[in-house]
Short mmCIF file of the C-alpha atoms (twelve columns), coordinates in Angstrom:
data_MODEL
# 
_entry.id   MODEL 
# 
loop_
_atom_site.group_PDB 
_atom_site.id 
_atom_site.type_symbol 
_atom_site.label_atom_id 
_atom_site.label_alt_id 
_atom_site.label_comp_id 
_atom_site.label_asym_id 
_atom_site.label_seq_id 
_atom_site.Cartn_x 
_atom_site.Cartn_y 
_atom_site.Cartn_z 
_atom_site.pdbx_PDB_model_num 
ATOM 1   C CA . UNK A 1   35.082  23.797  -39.244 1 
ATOM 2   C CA . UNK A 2   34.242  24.454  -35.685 1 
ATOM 3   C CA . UNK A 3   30.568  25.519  -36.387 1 
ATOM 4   C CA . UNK A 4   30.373  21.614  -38.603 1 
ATOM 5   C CA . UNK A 5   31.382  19.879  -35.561 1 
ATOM 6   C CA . UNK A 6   29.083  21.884  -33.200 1 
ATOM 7   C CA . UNK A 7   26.385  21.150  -35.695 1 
ATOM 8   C CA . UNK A 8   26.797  17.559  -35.609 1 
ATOM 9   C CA . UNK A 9   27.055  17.089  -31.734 1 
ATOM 10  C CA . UNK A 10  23.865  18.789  -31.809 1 
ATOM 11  C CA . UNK A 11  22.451  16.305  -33.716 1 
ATOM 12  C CA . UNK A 12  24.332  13.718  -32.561 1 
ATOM 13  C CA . UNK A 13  22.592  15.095  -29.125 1 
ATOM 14  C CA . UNK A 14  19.016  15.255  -30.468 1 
ATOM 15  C CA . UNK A 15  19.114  11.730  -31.884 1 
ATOM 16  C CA . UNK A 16  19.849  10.079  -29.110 1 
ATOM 17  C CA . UNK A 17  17.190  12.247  -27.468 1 
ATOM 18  C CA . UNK A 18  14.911  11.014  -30.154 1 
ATOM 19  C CA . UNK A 19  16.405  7.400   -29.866 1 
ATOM 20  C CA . UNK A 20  15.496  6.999   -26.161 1 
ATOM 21  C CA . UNK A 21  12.526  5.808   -25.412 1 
ATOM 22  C CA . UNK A 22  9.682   7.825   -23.517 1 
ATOM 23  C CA . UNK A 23  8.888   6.518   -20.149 1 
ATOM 24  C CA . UNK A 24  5.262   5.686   -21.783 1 
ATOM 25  C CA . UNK A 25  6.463   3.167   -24.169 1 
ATOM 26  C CA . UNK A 26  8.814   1.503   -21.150 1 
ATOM 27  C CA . UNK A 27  5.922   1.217   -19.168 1 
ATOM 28  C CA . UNK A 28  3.430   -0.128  -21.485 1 
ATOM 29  C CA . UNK A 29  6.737   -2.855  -22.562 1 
ATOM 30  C CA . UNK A 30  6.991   -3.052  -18.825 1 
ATOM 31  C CA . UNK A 31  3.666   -4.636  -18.525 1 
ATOM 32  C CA . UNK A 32  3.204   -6.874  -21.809 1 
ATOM 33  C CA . UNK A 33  6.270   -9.068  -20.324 1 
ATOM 34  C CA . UNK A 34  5.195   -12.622 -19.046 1 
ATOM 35  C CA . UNK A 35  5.410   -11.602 -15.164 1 
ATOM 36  C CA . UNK A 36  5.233   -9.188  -12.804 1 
ATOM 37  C CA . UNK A 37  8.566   -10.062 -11.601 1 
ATOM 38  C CA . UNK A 38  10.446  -9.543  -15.052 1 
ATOM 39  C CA . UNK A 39  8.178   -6.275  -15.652 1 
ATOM 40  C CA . UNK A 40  9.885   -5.022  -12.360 1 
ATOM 41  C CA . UNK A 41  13.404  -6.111  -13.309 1 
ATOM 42  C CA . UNK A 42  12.957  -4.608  -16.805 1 
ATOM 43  C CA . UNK A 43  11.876  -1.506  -15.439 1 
ATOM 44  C CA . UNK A 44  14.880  -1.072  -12.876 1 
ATOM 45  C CA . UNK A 45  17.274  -1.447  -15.787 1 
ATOM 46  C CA . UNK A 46  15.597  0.823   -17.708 1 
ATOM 47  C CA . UNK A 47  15.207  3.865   -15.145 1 
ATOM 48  C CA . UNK A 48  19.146  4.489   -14.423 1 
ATOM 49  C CA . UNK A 49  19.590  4.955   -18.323 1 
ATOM 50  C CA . UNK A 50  16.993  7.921   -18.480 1 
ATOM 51  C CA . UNK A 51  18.934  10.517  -18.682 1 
ATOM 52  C CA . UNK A 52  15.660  13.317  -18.936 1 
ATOM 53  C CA . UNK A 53  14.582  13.975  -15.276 1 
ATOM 54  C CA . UNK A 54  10.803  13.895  -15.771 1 
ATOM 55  C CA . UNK A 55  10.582  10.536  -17.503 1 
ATOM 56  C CA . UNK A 56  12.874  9.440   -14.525 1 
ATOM 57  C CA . UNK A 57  11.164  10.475  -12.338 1 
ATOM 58  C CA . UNK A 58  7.310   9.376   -14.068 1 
ATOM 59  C CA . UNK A 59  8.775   5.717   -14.147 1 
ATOM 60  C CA . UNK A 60  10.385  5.725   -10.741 1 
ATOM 61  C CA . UNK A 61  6.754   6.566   -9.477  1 
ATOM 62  C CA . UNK A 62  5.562   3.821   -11.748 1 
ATOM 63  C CA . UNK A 63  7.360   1.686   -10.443 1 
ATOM 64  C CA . UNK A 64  6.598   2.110   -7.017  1 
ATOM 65  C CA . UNK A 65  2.871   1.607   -7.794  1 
ATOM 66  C CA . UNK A 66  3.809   -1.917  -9.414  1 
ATOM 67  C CA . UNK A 67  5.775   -2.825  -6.335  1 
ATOM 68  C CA . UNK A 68  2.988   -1.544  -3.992  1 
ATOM 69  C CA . UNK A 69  0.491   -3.686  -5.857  1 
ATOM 70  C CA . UNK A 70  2.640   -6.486  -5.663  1 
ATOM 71  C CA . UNK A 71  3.687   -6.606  -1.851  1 
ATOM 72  C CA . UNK A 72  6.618   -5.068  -1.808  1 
ATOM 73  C CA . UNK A 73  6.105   -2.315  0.348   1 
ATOM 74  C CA . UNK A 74  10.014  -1.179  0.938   1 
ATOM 75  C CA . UNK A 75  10.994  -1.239  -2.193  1 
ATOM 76  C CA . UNK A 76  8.007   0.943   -3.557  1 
ATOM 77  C CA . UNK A 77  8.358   2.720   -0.354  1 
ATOM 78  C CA . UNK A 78  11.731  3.793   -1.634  1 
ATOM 79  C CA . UNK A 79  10.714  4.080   -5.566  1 
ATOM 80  C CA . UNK A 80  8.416   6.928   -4.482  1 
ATOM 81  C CA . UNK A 81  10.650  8.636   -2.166  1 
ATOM 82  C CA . UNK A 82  13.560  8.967   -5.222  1 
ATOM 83  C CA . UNK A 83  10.956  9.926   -7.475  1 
ATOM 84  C CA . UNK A 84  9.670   12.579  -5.169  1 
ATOM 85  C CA . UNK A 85  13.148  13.762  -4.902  1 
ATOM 86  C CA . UNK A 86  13.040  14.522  -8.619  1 
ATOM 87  C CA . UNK A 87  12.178  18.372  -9.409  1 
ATOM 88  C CA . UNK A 88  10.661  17.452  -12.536 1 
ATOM 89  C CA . UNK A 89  7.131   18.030  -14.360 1 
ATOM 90  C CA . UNK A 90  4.889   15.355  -14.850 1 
ATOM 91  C CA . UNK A 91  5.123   13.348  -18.361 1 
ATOM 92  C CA . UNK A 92  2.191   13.042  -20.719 1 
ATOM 93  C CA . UNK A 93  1.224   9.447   -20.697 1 
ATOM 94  C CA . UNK A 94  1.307   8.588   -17.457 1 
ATOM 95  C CA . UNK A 95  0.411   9.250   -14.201 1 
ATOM 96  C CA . UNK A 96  0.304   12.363  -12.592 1 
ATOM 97  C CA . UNK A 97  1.228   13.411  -8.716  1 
ATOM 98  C CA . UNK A 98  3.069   15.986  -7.149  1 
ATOM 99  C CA . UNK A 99  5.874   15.515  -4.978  1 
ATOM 100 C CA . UNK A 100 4.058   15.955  -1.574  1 
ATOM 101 C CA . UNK A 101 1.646   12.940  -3.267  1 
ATOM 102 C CA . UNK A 102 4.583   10.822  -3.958  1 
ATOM 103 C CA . UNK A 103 5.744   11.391  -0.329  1 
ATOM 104 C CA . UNK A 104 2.767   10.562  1.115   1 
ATOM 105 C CA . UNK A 105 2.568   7.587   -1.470  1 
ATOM 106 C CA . UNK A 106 6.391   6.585   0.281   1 
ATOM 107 C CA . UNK A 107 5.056   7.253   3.688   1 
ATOM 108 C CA . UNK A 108 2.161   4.427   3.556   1 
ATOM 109 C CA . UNK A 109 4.244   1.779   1.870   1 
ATOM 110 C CA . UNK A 110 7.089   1.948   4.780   1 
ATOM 111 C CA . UNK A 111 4.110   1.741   7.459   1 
ATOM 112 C CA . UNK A 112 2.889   -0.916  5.407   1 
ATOM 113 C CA . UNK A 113 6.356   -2.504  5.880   1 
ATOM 114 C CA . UNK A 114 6.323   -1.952  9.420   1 
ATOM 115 C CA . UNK A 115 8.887   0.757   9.135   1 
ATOM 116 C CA . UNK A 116 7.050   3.754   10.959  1 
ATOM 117 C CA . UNK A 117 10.934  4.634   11.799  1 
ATOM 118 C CA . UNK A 118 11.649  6.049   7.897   1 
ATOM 119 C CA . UNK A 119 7.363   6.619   7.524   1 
ATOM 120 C CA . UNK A 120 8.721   9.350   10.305  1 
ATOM 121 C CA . UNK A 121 11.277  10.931  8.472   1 
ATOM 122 C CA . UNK A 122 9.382   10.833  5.413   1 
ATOM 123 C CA . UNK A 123 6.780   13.100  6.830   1 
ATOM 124 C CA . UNK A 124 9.364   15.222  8.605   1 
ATOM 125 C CA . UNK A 125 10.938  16.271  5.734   1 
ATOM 126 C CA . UNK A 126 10.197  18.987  3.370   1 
ATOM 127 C CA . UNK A 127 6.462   17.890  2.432   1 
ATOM 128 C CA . UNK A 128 5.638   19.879  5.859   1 
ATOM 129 C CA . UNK A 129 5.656   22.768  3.604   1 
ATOM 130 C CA . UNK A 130 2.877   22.071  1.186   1 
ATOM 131 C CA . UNK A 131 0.008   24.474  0.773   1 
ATOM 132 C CA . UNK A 132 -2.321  22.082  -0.035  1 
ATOM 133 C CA . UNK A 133 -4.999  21.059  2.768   1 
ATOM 134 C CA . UNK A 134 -5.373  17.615  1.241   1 
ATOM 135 C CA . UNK A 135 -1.858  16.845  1.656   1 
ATOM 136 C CA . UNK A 136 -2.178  18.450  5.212   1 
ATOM 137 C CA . UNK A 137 -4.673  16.570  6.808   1 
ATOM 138 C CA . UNK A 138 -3.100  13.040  5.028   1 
ATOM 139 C CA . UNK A 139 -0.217  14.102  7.268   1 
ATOM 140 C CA . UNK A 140 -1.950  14.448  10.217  1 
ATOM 141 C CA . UNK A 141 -3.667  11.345  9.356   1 
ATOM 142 C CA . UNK A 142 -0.724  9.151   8.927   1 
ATOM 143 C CA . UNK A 143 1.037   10.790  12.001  1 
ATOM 144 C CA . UNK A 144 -1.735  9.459   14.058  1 
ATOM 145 C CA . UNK A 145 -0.994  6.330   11.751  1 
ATOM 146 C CA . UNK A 146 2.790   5.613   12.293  1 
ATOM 147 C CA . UNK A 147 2.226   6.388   16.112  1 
ATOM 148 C CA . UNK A 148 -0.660  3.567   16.387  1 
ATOM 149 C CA . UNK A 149 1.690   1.247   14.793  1 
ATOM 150 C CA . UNK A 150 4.425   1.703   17.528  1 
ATOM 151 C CA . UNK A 151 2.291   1.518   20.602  1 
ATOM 152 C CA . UNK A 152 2.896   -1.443  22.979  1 
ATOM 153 C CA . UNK A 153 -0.182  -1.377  25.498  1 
ATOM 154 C CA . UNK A 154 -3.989  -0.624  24.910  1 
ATOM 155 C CA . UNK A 155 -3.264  1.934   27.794  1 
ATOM 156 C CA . UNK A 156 -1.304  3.944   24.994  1 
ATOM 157 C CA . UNK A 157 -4.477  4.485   22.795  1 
ATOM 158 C CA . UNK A 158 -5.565  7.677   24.676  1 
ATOM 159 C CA . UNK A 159 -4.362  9.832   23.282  1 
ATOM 160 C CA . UNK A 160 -4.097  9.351   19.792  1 
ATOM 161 C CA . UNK A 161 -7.852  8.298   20.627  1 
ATOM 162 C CA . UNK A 162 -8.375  11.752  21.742  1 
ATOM 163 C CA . UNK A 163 -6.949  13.427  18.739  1 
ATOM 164 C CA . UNK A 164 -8.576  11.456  16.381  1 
ATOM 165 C CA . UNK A 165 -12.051 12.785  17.573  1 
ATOM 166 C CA . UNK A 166 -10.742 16.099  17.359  1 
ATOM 167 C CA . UNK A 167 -10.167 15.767  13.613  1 
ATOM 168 C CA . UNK A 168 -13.513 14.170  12.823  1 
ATOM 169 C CA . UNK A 169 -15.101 17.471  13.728  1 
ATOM 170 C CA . UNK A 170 -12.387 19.526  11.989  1 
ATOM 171 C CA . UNK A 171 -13.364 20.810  8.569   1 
ATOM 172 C CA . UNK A 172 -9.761  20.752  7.320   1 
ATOM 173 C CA . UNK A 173 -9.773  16.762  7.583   1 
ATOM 174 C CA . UNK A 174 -12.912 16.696  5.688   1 
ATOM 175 C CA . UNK A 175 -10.718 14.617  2.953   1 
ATOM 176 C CA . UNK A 176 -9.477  11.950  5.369   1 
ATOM 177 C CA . UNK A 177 -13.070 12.087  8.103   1 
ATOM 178 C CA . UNK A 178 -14.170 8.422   6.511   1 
ATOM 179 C CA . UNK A 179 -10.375 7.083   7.638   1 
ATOM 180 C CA . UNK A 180 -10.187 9.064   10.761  1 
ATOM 181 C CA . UNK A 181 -13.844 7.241   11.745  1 
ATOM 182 C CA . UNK A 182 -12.345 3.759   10.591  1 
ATOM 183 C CA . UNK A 183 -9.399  4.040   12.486  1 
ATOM 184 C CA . UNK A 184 -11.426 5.015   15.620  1 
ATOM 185 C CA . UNK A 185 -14.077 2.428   15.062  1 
ATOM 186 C CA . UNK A 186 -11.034 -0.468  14.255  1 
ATOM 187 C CA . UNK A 187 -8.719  0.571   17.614  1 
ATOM 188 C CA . UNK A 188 -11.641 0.770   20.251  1 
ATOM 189 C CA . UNK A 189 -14.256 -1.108  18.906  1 
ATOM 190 C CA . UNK A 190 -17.346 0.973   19.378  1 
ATOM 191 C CA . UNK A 191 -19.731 0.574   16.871  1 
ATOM 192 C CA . UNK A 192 -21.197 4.966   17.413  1 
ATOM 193 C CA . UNK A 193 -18.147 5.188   14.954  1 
ATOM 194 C CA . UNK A 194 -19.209 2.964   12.489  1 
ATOM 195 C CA . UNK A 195 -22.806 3.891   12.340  1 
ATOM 196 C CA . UNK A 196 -21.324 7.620   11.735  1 
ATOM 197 C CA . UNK A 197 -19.218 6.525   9.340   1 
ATOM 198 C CA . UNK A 198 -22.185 4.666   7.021   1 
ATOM 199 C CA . UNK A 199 -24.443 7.623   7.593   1 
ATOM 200 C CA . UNK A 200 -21.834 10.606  6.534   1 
ATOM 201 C CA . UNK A 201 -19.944 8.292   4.225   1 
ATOM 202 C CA . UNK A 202 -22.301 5.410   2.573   1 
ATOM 203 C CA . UNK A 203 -20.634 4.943   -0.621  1 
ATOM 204 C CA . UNK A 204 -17.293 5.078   0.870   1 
ATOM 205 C CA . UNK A 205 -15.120 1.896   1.301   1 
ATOM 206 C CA . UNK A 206 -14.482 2.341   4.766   1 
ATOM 207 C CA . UNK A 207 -18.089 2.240   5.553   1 
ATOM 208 C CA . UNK A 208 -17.968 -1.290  3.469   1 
ATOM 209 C CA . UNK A 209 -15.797 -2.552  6.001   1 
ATOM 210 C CA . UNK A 210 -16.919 -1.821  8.843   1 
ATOM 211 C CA . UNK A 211 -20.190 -2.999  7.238   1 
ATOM 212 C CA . UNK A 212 -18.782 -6.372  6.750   1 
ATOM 213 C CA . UNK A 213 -19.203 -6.494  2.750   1 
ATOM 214 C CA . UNK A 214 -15.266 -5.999  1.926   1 
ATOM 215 C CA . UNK A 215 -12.709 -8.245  4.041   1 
ATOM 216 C CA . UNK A 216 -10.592 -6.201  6.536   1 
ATOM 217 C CA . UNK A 217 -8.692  -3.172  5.399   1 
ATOM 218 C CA . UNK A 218 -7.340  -1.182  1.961   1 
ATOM 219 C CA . UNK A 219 -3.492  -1.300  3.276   1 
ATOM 220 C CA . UNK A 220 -2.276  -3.939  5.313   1 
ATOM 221 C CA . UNK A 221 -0.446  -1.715  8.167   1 
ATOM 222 C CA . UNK A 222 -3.797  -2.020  9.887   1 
ATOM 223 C CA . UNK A 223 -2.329  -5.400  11.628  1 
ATOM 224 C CA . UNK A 224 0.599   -3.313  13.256  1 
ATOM 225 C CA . UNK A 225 -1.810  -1.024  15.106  1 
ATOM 226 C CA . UNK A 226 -3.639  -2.638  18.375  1 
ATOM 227 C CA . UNK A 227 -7.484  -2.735  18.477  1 
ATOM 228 C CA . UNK A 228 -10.208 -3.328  20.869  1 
ATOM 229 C CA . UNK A 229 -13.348 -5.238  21.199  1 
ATOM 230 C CA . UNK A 230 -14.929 -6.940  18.815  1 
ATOM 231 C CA . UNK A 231 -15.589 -4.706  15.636  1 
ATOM 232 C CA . UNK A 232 -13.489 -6.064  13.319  1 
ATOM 233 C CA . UNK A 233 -14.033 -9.667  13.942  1 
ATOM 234 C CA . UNK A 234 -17.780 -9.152  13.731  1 
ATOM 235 C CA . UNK A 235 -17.395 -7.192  10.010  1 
ATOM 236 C CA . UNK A 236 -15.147 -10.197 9.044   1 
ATOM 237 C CA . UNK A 237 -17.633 -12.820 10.228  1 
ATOM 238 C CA . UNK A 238 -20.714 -10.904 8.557   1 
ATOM 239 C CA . UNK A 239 -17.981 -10.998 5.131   1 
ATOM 240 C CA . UNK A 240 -17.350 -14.594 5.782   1 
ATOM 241 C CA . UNK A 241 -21.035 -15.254 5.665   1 
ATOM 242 C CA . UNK A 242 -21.910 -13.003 2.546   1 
ATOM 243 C CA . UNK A 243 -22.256 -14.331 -1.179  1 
ATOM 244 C CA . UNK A 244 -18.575 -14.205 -2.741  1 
ATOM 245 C CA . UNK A 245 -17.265 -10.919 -3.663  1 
ATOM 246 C CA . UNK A 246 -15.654 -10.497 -6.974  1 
ATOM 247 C CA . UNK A 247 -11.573 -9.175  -6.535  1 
ATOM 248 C CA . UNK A 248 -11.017 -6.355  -9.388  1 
ATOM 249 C CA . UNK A 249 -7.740  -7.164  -10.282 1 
ATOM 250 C CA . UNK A 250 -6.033  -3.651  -11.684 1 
ATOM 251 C CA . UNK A 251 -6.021  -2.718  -15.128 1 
ATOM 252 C CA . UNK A 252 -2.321  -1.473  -15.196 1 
ATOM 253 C CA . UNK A 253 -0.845  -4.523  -13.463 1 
ATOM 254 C CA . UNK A 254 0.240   -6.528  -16.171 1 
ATOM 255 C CA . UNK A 255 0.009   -10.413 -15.500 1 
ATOM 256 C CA . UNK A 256 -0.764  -12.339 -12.584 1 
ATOM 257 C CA . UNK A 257 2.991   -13.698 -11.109 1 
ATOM 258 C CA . UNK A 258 0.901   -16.770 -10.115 1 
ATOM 259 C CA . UNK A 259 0.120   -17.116 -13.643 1 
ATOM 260 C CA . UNK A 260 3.494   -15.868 -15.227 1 
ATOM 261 C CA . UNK A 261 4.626   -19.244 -15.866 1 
ATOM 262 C CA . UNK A 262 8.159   -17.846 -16.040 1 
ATOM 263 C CA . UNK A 263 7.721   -15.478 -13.371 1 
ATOM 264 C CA . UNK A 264 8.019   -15.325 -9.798  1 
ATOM 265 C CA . UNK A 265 5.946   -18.046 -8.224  1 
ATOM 266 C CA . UNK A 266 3.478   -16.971 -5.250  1 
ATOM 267 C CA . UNK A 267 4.798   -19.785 -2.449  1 
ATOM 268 C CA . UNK A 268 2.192   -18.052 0.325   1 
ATOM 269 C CA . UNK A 269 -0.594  -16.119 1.282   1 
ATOM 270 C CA . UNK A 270 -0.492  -13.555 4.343   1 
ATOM 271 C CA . UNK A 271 -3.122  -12.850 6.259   1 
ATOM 272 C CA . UNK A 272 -2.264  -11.018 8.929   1 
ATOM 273 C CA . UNK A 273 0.607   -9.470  11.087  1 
ATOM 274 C CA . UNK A 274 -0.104  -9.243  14.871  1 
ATOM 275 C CA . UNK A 275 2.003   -8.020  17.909  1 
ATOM 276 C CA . UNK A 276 -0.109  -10.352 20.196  1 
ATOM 277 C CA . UNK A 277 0.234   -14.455 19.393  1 
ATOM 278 C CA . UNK A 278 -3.242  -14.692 20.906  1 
ATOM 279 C CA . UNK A 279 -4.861  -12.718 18.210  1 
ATOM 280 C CA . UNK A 280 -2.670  -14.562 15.929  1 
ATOM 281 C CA . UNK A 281 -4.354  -17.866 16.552  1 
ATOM 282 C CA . UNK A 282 -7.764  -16.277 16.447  1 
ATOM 283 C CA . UNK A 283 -7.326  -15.577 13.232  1 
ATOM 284 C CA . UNK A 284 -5.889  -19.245 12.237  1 
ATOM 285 C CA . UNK A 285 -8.824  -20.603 14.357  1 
ATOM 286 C CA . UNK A 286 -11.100 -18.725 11.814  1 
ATOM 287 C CA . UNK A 287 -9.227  -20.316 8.673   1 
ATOM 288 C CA . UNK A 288 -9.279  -23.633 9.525   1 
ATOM 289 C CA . UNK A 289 -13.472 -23.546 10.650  1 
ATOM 290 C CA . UNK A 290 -13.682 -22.303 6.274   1 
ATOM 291 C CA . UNK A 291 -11.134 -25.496 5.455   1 
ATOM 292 C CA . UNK A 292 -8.345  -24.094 5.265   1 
ATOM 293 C CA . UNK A 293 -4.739  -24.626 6.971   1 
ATOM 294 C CA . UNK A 294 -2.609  -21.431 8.222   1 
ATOM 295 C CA . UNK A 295 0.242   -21.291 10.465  1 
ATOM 296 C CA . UNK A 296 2.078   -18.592 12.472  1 
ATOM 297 C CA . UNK A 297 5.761   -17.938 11.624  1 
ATOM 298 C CA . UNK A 298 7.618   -15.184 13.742  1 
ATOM 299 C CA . UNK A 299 9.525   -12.119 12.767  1 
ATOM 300 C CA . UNK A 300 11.775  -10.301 14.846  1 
ATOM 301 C CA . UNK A 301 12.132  -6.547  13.749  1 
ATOM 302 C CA . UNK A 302 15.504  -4.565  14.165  1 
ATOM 303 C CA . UNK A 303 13.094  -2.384  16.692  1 
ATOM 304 C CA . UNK A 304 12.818  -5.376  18.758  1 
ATOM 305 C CA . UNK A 305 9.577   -6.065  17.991  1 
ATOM 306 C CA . UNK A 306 8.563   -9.433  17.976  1 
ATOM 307 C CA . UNK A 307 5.425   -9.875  15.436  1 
ATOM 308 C CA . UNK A 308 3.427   -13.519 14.689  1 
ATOM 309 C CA . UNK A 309 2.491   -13.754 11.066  1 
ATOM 310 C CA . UNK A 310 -0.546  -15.597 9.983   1 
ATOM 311 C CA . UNK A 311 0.157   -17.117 6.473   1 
ATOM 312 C CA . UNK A 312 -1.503  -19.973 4.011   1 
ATOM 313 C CA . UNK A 313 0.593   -22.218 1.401   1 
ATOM 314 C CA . UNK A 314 0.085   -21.712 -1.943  1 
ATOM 315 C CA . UNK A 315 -1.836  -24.756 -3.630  1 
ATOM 316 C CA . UNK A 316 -0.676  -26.813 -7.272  1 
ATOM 317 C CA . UNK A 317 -2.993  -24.840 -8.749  1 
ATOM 318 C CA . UNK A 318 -2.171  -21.215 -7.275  1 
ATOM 319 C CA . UNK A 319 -5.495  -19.949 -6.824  1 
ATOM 320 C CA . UNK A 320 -5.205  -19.910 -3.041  1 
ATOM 321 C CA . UNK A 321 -5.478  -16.373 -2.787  1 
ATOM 322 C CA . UNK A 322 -9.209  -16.380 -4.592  1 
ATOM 323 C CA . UNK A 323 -10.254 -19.052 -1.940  1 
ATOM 324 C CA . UNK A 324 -9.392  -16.812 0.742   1 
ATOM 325 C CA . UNK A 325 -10.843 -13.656 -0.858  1 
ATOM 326 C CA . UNK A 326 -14.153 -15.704 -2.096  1 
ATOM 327 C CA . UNK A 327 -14.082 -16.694 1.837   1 
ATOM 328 C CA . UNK A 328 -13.990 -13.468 2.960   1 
ATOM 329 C CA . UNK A 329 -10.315 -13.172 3.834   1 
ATOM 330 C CA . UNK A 330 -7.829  -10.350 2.527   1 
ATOM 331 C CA . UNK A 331 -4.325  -11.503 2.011   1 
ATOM 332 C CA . UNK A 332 -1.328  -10.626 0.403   1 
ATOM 333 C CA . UNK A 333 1.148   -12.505 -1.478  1 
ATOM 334 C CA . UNK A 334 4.521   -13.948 -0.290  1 
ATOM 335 C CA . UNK A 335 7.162   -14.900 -3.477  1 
# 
């Protein structure tokens, strides 16, 4: 009698293993819903009722990139931290990255949120220990990163300045060398960086922005960290003035909220996040000479820090964002 009822618990136990479905087929329902919105909401409900680790963890980390593509840099900033936190294997299917990766993946979304406060602690924690000399260097990298994004004063710049040309001769930062010149070429503004960076690194696309062909920057915590000269605006003129560049829009994204019809609705476009007001306007003064009509809104952070937004309405027919783009603008959108 007993060994009948352990035999069917163990079936009962391996049907519902069977029954549950893989994190693949979530994901792939995840993205043939009408929005990118519901596809995120789907996938939230889904996640608490895995109850194997790895697929937990492969659609936590899934959904992180979806929220990262999307804008929402906190949430996938904590998406990839929880799936890090998952001692797990990766799943067949679907994406594959350590836990140092995910970290790292964590640590760029909160400085893309302005949060170099948890970036910190993200890249104190146990990720220190990695092997890897990759991984090493992106933490170095972002260090010098998080730090940028907190200074006040161009008289701060230094020394981070100072270590940043120290890692564009080390071999160990090979991996990161065409972000450690961009980041030196965007905060002072001397142009020996970016001819550097297009001779070592031609294909790269940091040397296409610096060489004006692709607007601004790949993440958007570039507009937290302070800059000087005229580099940048230079490289965004020269884009302004090139032929229209076609946006890839990614293959695992799913639909377009702006085109969702039941989704969330884009209501803005941001262009930029600036500690100064003065280099706020600059940009706006650049909008409206293409046509177009930004504004500045403030936002006070719980650090104190006071930042002026740059942002666009969405139009009726929600193609705003490929104006900007086609004019040489990045942006990001607001729902």
């Amino acid at each position: 009698m007993k060994r009948a009822a352990f035999a069917a618990a163990a079936l009962l136990c391996a049907f519902s293993a069977f029954a549950q479905s893989s994190a693949k087929e979530i994901a792939k329902k995840a993205l043939d819903l009408s929005g990118a919105g519901e596809s995120v909401d789907y996938l939230k409900k889904q996640i608490p009722q895995q109850k194997d680790a790895a697929q937990k963890r492969a659609l936590l980390a899934f959904l992180g990139g979806l929220q990262e593509q999307l804008g929402a840099y906190k949430d996938a900033s904590a998406s990839y931290a929880q799936a890090a936190g998952i001692s797990a294997p990766n799943v067949e299917g679907m994406p594959k990255k350590t836990s140092p990766q995910l970290v790292l993946d964590a640590v760029r979304c909160a400085l893309s949120s302005g949060d170099s406060a948890t970036a910190d602690s993200y890249l104190n924690s146990a990720v220190r220990n990695s092997q890897d000399e990759t991984i090493q260097a992106y933490i170095k990298l972002y260090e010098v990163w998080s730090r940028l994004c907190q200074i006040e004063s161009n008289s701060q710049l230094d020394e981070s300045v100072t270590l940043l040309k120290a890692y564009s001769d080390f071999p160990s930062m090979k991996s990161v060398q065409p972000s450690v010149l961009l980041t030196l070429w965007y905060i002072t503004g001397q142009e020996a960086y970016g001819k550097q960076l297009r001779k070592a690194f031609p294909k790269s696309p940091e040397a296409a922005i610096v060489g004006g062909s692709v607007q601004m920057t790949p993440a958007p915590f570039w507009y937290f960290m302070p800059k000087k000269g005229k580099a940048l605006e230079a490289a965004a003129e020269n884009a302004a003035e090139s032929q229209t560049i076609e946006v890839e829009k990614p293959s695992d994204a799913g639909a377009s909220p702006a085109d969702s019809g039941e989704g969330e609705k884009i209501k803005k476009q941001q262009l930029g996040l600036f500690k100064s007001r003065d280099n706020a306007q600059g940009l706006c003064d650049r909008l409206k000479e293409k046509g177009f009509k930004p504004y500045i809104t403030e936002e006070t952070r719980p650090s104190g820090t006071t930042y002026y937004i740059v942002v666009v309405d969405e139009n009726a027919k929600g193609n705003i964002g490929d104006q900007l783009r086609s004019a040489g603008f990045e942006c990001y959108p607001i729902f």
